[in-house]
N, CA, C and O atoms as a MOPAC input file, in Angstrom:
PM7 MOZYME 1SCF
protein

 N    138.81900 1   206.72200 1   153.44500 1
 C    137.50300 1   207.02800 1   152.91800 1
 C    136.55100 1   207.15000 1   154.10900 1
 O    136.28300 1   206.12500 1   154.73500 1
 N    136.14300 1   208.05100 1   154.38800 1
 C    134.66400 1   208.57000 1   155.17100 1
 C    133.57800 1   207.71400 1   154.79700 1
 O    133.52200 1   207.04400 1   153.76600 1
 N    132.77500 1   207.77600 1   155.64600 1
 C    131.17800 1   207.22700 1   156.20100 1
 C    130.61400 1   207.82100 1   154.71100 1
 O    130.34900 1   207.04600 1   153.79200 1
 N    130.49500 1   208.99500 1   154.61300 1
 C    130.25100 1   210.03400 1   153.60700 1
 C    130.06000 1   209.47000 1   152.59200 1
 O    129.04200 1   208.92300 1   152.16700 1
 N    131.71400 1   209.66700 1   151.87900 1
 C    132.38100 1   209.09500 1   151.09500 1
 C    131.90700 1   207.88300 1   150.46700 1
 O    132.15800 1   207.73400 1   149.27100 1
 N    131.34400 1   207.11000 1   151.00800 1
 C    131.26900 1   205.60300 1   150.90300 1
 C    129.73200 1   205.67100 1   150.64000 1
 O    129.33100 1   205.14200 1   149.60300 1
 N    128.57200 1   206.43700 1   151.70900 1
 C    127.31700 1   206.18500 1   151.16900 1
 C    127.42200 1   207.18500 1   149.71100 1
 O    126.63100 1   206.84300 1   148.83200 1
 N    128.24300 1   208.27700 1   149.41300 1
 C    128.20600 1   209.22500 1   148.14400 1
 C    128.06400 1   208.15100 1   146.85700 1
 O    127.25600 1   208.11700 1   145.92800 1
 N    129.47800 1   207.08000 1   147.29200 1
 C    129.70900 1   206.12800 1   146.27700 1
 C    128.07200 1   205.16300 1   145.93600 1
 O    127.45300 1   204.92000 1   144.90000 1
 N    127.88700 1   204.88600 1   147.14900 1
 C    126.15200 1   203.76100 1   146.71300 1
 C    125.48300 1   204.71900 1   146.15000 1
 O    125.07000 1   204.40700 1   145.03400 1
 N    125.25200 1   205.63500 1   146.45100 1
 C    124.00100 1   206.14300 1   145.83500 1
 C    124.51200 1   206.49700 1   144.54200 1
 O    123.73300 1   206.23700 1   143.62400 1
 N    125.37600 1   206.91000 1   144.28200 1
 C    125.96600 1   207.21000 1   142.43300 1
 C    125.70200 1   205.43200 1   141.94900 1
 O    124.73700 1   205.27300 1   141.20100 1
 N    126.37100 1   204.34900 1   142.27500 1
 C    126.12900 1   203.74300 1   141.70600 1
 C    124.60100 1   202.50600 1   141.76700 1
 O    124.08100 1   201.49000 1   141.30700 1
 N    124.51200 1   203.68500 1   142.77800 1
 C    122.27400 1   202.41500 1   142.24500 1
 C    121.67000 1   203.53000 1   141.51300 1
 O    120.81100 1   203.13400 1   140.72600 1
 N    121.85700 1   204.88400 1   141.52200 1
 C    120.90500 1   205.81000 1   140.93500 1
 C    121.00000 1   205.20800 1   139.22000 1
 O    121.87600 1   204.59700 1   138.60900 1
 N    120.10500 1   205.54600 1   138.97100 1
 C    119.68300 1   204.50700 1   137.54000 1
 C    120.45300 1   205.79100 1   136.57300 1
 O    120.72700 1   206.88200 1   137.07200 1
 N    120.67800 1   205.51500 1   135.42400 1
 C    121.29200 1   206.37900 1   134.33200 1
 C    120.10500 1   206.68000 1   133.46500 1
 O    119.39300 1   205.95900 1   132.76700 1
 N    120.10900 1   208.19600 1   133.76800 1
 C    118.77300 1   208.84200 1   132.32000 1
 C    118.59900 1   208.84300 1   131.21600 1
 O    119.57700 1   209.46400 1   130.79800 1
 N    117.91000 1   208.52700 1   130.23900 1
 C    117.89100 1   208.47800 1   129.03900 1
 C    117.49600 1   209.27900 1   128.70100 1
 O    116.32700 1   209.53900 1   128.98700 1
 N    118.32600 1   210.19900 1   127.82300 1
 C    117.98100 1   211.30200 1   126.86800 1
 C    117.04100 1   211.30900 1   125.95400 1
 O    116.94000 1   210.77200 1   124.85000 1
 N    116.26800 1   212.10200 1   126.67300 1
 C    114.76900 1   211.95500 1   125.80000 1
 C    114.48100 1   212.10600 1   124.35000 1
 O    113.46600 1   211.74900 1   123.75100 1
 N    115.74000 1   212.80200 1   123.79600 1
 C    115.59900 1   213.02300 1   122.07200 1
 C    115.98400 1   211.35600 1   122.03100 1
 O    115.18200 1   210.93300 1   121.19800 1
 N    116.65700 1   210.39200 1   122.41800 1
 C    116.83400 1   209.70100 1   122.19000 1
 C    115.95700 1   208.58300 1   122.20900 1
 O    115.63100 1   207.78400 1   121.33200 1
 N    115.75000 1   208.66600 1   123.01400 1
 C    114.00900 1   207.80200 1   123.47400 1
 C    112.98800 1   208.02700 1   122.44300 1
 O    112.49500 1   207.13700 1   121.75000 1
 N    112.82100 1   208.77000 1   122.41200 1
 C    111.81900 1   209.83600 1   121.13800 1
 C    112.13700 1   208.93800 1   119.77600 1
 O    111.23300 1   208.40300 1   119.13400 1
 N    113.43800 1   208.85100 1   119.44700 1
 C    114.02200 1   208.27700 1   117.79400 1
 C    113.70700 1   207.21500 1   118.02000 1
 O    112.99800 1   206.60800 1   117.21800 1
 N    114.25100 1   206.48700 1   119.51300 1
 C    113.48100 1   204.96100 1   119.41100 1
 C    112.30900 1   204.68400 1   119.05000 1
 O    112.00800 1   203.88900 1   118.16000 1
 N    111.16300 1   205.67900 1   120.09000 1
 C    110.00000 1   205.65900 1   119.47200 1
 C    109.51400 1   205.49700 1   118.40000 1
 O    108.70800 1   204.57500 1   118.27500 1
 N    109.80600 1   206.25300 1   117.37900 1
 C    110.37500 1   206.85800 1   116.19600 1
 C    110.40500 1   205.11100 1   114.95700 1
 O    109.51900 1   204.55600 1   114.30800 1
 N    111.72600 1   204.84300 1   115.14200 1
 C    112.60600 1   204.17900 1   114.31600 1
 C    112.31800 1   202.52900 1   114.89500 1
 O    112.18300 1   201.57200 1   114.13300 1
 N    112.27200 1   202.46000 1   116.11500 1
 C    112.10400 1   201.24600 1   116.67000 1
 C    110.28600 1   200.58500 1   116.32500 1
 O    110.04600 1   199.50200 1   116.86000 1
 N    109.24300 1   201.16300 1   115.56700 1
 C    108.36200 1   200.59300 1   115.44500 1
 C    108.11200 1   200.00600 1   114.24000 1
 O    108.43400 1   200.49000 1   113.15500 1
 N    107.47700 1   198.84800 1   114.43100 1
 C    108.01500 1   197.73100 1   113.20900 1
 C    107.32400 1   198.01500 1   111.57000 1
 O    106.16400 1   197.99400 1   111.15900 1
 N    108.40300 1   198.23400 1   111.02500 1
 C    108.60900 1   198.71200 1   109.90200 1
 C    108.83400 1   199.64600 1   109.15400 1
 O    108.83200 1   199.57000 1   107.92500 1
 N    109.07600 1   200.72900 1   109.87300 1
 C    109.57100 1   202.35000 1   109.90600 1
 C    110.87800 1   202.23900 1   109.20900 1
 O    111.10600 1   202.71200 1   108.09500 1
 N    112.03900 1   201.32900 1   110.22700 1
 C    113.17600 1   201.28200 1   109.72400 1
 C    113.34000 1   200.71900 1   108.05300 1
 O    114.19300 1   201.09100 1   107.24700 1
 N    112.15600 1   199.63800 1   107.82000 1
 C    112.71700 1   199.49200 1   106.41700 1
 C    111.90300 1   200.18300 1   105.74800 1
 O    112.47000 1   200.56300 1   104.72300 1
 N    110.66400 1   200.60700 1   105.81600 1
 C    110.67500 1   202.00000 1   104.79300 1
 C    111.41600 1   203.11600 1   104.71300 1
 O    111.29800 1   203.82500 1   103.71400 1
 N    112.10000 1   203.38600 1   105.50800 1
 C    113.55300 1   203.98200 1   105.53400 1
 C    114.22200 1   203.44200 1   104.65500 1
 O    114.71800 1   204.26800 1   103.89000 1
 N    114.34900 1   202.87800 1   104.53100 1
 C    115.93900 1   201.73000 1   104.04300 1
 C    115.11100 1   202.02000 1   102.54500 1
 O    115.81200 1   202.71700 1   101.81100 1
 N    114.10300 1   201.73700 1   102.07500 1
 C    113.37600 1   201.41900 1   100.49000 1
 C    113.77000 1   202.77700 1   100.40200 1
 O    114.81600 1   202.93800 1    99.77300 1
 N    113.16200 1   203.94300 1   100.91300 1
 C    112.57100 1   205.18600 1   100.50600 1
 C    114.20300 1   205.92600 1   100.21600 1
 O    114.10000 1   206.81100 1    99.36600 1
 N    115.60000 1   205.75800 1   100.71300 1
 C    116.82500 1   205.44000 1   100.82400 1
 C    117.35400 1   205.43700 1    99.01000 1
 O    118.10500 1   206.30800 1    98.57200 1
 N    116.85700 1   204.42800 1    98.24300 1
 C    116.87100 1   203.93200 1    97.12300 1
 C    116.78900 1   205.37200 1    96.46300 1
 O    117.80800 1   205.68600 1    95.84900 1
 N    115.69400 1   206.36600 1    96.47800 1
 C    114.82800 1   207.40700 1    95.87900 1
 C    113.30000 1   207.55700 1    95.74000 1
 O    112.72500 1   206.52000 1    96.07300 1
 N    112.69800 1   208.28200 1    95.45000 1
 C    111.15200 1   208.32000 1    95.28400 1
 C    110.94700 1   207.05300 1    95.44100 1
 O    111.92700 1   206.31200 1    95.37500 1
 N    109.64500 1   206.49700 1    95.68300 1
 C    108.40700 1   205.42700 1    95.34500 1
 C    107.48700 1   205.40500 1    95.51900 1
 O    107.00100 1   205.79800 1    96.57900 1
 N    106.89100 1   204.98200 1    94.65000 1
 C    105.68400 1   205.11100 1    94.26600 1
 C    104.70300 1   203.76900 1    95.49300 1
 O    105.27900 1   202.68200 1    95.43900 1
 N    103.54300 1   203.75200 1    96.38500 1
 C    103.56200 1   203.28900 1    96.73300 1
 C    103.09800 1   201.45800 1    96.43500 1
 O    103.16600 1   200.51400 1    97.22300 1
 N    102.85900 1   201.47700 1    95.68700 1
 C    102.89600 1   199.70300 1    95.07700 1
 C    104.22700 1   199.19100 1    94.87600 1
 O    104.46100 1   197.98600 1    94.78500 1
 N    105.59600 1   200.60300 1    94.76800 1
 C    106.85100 1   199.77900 1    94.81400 1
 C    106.92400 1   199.69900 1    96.38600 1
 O    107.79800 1   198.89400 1    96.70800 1
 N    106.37800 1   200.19300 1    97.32800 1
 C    107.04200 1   200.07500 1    98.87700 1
 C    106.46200 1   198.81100 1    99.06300 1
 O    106.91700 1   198.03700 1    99.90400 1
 N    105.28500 1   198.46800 1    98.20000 1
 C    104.65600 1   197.46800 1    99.30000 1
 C    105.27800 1   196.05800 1    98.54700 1
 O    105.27100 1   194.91500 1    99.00300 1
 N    105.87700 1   196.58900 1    97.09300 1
 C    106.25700 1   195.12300 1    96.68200 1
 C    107.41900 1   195.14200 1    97.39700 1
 O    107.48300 1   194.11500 1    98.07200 1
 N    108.30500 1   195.80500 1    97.54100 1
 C    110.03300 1   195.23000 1    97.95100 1
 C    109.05000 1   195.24400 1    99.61500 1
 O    109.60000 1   194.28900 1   100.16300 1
 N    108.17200 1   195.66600 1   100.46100 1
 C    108.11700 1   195.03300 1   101.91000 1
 C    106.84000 1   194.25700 1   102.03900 1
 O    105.99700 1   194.40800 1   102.92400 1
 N    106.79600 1   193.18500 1   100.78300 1
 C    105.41500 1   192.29500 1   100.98400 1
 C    104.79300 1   192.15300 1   102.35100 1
 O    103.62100 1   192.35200 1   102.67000 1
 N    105.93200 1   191.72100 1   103.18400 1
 C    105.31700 1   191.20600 1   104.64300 1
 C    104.16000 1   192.35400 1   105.33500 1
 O    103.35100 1   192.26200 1   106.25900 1
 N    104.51000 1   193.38400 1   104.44900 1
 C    103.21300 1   194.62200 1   105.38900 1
 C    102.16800 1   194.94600 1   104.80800 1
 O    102.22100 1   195.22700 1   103.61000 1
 N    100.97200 1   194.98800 1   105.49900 1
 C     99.69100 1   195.20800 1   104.90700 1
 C     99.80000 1   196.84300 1   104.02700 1
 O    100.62000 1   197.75300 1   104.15200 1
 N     98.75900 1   196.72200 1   103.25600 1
 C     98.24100 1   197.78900 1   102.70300 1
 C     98.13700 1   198.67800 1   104.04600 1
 O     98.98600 1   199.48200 1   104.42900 1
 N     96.89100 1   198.35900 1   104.69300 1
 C     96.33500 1   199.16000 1   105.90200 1
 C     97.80900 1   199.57700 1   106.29300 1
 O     98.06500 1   200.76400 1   106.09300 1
 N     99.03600 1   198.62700 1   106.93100 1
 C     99.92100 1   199.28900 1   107.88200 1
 C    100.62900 1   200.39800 1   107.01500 1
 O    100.66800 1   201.58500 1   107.33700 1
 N    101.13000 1   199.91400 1   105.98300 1
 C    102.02500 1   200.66200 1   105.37500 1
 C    101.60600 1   202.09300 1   105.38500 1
 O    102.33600 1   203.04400 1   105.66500 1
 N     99.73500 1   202.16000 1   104.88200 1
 C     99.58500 1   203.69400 1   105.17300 1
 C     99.57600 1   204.85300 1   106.40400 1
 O     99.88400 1   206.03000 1   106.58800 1
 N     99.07800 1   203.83700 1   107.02900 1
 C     99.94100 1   204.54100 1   108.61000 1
 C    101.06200 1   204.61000 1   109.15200 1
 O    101.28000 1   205.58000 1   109.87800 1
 N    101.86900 1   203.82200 1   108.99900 1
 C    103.60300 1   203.81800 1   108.79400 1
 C    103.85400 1   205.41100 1   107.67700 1
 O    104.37100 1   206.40400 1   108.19100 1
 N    103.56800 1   205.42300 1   106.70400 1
 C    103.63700 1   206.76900 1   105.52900 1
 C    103.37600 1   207.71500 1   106.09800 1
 O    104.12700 1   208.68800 1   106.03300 1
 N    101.99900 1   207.74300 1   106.98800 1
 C    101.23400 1   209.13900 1   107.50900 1
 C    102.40000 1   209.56500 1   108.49800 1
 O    102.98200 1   210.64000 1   108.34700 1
 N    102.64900 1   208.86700 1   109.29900 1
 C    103.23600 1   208.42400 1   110.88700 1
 C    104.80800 1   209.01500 1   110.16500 1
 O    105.10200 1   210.16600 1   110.48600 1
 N    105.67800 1   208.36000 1   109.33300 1
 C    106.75500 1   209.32600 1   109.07600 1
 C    107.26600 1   210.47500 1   108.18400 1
 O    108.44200 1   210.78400 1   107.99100 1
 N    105.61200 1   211.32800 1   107.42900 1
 C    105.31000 1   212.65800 1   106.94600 1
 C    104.94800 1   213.06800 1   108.15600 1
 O    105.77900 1   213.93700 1   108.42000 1
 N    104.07900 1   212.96000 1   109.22100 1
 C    104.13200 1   213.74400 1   110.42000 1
 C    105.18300 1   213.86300 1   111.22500 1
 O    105.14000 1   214.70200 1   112.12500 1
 N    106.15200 1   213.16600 1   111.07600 1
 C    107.17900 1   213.25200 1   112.43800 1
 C    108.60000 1   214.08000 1   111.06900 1
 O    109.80900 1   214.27900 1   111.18400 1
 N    107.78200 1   214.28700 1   110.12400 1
 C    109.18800 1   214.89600 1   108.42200 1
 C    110.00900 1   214.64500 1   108.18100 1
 O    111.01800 1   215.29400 1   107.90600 1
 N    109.65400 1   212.90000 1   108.24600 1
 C    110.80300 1   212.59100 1   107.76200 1
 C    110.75400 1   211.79700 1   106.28500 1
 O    111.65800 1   211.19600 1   105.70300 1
 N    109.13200 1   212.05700 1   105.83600 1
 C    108.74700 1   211.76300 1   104.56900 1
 C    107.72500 1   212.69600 1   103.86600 1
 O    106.68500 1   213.10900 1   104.37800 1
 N    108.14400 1   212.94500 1   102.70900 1
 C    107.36400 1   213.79200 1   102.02200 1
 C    106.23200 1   212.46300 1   100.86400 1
 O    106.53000 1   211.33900 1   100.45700 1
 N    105.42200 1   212.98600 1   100.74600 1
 C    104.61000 1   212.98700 1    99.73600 1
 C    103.95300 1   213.64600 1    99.10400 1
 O    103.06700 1   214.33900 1    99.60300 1
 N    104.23000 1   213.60600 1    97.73000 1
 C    104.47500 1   214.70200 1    96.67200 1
 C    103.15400 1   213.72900 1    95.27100 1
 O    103.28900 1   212.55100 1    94.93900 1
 N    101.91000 1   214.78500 1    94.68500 1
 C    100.74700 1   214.22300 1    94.03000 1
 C    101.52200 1   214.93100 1    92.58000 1
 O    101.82400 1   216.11600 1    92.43700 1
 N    101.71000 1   213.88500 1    91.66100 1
 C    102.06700 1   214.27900 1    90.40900 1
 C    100.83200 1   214.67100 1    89.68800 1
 O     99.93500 1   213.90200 1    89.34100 1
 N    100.91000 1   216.57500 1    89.40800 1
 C     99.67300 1   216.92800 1    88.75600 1
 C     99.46600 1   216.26700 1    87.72200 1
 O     98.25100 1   216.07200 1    87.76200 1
 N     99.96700 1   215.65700 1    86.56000 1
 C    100.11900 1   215.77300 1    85.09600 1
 C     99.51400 1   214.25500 1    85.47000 1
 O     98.28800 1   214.27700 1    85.36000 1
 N     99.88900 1   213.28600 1    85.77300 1
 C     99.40000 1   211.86900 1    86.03100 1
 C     98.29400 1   211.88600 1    87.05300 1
 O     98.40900 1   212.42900 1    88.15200 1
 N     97.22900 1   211.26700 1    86.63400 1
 C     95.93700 1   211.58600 1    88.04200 1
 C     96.16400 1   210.20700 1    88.77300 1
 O     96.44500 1   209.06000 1    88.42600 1
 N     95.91100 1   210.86500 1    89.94000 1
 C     96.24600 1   210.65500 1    91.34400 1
 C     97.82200 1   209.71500 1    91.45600 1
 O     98.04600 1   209.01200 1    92.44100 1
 N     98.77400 1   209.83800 1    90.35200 1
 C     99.65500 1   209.36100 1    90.88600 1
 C    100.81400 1   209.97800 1    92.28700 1
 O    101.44000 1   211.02000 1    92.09300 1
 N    100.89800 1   209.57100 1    92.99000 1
 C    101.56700 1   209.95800 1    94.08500 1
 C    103.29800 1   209.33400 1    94.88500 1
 O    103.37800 1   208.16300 1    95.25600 1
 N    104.16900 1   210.02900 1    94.99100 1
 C    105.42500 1   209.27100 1    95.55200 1
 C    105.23300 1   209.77300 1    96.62100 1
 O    104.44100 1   210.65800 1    96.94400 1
 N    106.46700 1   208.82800 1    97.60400 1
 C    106.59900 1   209.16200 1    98.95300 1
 C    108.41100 1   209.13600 1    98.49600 1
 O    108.99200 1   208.41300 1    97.68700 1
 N    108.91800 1   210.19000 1    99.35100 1
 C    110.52700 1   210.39400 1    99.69900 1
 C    110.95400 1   210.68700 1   100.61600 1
 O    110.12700 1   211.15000 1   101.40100 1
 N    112.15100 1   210.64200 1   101.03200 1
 C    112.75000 1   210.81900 1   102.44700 1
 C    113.29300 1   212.54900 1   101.90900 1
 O    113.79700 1   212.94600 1   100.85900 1
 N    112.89200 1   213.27500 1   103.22000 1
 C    112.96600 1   215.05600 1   103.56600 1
 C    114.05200 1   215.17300 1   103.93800 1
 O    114.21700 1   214.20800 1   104.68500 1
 N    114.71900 1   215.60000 1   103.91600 1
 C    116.28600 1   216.12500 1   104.15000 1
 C    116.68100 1   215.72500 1   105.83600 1
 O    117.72500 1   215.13500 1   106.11200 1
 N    115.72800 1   216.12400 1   106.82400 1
 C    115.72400 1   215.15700 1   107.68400 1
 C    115.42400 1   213.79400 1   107.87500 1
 O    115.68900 1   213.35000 1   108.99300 1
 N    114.83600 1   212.87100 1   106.88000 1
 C    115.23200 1   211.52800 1   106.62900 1
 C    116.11400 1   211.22300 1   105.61500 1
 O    116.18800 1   210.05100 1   105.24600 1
 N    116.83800 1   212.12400 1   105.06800 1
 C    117.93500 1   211.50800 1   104.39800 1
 C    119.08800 1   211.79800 1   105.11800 1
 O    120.24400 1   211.62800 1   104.73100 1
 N    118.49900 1   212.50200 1   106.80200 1
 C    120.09600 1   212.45300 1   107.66700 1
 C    120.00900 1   211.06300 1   108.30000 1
 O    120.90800 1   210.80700 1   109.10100 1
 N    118.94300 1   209.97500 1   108.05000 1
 C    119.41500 1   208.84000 1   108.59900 1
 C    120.25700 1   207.55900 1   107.63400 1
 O    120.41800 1   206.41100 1   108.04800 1
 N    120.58600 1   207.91700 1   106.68800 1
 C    121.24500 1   207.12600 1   105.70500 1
 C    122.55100 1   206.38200 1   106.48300 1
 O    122.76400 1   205.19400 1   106.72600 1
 N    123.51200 1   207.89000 1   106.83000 1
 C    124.75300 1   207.02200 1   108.02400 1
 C    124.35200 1   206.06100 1   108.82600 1
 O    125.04000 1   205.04200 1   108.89700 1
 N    122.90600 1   206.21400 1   109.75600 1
 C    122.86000 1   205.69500 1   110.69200 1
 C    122.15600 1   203.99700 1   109.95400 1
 O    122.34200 1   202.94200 1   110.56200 1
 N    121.42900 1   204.04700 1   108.69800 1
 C    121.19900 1   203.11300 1   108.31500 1
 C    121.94300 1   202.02000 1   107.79300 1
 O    121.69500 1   200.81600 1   107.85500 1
 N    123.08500 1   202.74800 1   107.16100 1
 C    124.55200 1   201.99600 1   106.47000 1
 C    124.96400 1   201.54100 1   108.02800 1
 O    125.40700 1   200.41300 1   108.24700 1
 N    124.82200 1   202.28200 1   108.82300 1
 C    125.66300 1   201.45300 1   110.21300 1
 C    125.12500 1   200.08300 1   110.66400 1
 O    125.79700 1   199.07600 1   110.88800 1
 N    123.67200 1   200.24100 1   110.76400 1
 C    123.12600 1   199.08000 1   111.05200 1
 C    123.37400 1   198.06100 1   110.35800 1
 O    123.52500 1   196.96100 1   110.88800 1
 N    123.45900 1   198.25200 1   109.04900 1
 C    123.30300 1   197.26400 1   108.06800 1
 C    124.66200 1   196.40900 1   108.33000 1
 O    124.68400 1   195.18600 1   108.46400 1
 N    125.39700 1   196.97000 1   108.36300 1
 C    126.82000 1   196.81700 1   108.62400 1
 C    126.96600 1   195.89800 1   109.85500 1
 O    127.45800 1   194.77300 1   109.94600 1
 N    126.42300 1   196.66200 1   110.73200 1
 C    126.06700 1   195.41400 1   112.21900 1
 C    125.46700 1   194.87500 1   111.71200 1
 O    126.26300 1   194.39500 1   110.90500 1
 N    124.25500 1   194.35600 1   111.39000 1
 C    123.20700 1   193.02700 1   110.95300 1
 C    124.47200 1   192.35200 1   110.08700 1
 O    124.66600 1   191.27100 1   110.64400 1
 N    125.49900 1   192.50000 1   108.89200 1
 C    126.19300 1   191.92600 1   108.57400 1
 C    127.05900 1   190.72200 1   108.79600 1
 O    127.28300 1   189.56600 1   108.43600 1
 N    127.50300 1   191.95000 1   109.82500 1
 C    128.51200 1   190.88400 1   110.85400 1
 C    128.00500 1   190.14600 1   112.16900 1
 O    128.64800 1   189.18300 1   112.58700 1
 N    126.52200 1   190.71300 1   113.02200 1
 C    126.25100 1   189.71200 1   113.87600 1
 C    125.16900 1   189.27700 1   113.79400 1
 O    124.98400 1   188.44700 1   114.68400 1
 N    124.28400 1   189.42000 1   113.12800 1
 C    122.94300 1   188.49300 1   112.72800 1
 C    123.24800 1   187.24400 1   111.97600 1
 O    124.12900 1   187.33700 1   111.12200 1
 N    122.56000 1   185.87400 1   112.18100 1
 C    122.85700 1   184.56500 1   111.12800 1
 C    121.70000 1   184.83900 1   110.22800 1
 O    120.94200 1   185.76700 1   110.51200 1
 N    121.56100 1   184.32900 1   109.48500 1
 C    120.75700 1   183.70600 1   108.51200 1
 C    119.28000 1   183.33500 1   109.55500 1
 O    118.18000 1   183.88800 1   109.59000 1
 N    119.86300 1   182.11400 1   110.36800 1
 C    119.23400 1   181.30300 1   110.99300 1
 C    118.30200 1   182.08800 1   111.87200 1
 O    117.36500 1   181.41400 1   112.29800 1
 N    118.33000 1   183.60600 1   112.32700 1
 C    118.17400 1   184.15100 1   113.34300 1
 C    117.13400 1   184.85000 1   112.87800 1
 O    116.16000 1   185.02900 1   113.60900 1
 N    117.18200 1   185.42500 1   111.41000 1
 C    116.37400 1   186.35600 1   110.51700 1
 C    115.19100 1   185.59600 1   110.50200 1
 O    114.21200 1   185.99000 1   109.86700 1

């Protein structure tokens, strides 16, 4: 092995590994607190929003509606105003949030097997 050879090797292994920015982006995305389980509710089918906020008590009124706005802008939720009922309104997951269902069954699946009780 060469002089070369050998500094080629250090610098491959200190140069840091890139993160793929679509990926970074979903973290953005999915990783802010409570996104993922209005995912997970909205998952179920339509709701209406007094059912999101009963099955995720822990979140304010205020958050939840910016959490709603926040994943109809990024489309991955629709909200749809039922003419015939006044001002009743659902929120649903858009065909691009119903491509995260796999990825949600996966998690769940991990939280299964390595989360305790104790930890939640």
């Amino acid at each position: 092995m060469t002089v070369k050879d050998v500094n080629q090797d250090i610098s491959c292994e200190t140069r840091q590994r890139e993160i793929c920015p679509k990926f970074e982006r979903t973290f953005s995305i999915l990783g802010k607190k409570w996104m993922g389980l209005i995912i997970d509710v909205l998952l179920e089918g339509p709701q209406r929003f007094k059912d999101i906020a009963a099955t995720i008590p822990s979140v304010s009124d205020r958050v939840l509606v910016e959490r709603l706005k926040e994943l109809e802008q990024e489309g991955l939720v629709a909200r749809t105003v039922d003419p015939e009922a006044t001002m009743r309104v659902a929120y649903s997951l858009t065909e691009k949030g119903e491509g995260l269902k796999s990825v949600m069954n996966e998690v769940q699946t991990w939280a299964d097997e390595w989360v305790c009780m104790e930890e939640a």
